[in-house]
N, C-alpha and C positions, 0 to 999 in steps of 0.2 A: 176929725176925731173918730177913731173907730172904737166899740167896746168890746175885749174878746171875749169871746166864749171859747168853755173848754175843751171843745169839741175840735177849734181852732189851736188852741193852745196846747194840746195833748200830741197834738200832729206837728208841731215845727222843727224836729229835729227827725222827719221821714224820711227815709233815704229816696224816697219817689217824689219829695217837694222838690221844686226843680231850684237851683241855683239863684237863680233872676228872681224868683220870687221869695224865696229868704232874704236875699238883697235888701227887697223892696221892705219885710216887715222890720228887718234889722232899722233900717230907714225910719220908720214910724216909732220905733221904740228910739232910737235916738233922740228924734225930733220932738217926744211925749206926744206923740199924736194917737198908740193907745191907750187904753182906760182900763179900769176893772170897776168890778161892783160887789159887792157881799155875796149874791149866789155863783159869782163865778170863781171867788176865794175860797167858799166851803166848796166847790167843786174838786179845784184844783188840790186842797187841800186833804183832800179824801182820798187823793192817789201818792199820800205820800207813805213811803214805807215805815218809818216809827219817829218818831220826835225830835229827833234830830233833824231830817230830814223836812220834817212841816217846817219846821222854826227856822230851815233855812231857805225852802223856798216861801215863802209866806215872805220872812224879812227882803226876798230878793224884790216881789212883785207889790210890796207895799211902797215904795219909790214912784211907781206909777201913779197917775191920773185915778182917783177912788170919786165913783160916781154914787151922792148917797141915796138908801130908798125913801122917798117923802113919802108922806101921805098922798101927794097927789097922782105919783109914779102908784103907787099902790090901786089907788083909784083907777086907772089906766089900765092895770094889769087885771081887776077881775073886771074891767068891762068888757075889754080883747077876751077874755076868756069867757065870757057868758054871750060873745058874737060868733065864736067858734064854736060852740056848742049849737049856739040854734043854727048853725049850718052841718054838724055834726063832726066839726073836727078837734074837738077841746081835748083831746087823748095826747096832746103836746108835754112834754116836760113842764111843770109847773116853773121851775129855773128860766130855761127859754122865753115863757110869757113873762116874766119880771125882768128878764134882759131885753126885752124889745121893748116892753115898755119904758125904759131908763132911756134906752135909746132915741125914742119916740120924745120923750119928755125932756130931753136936755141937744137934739136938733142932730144927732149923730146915728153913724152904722152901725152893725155889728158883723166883723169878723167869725166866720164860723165855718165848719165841716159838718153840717146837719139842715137838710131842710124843712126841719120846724120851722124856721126863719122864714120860710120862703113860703110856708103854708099862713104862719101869721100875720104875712106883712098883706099877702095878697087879698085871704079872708076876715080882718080885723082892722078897725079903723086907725090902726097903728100904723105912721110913717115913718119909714126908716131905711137906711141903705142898708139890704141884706148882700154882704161881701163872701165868697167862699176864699176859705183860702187858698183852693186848688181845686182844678172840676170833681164835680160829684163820682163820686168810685175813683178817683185817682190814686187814691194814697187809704184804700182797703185792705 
């Protein structure tokens, strides 16, 4: 199970994602293998252009996998956030540290084009598959 982020999601219709690997995500969204979460819905949801348009992707991407936020994932999230700080790198997306922590807390990745990911998994006791969906700068 991967969770996307919308950093992943904002990117799947690039004309520089390469073939084979829309393949592969088309693949996961068949199969429900990925997920969403509350901060990645108000994300996604922030880039719609008027109400019509939320209400119809929102309706699209609530079919999916909805990972909820516990308290304990919350837990999770300012503790990663207060391990990134005393190493001096909490300046991350608050979104980001609440997606890795769902991730961390329910045994799954997260799909993404941002290496917050790749900052909080390495410096925070959060485990988790940080997935890009295409190499770094490729779809800039």
């Amino acid at each position: 199970m991967l969770l996307i982020d919308n950093s992943a999601f904002a990117r799947l219709q690039h004309p520089q994602l390469s073939a084979e690997r829309a393949t592969e995500i088309a693949d996961l969204l068949e199969r429900r293998r990925l997920a969403v979460c509350l901060p990645f819905l108000l994300e996604a949801g922030y880039s719609a252009r008027d109400g019509g348009d939320h209400a119809a992707l929102l309706g699209a991407l609530r079919h999916l996998e909805h990972l909820p936020i516990t308290s304990a994932a919350a837990d999770l999230a300012l503790l990663a956030h207060a391990e990134l700080a005393r190493v001096g790198r909490h300046r991350v997306k608050p979104p980001d540290v609440i997606i890795a922590a769902l991730a961390h807390a329910h045994s799954c990745g997260v799909l993404h084009y941002d290496h917050h990911y790749d900052v909080i998994a390495r410096r925070s006791g959060l485990s988790f598959g940080s997935e890009w969906l295409a190499p770094a700068g490729s779809l800039d």
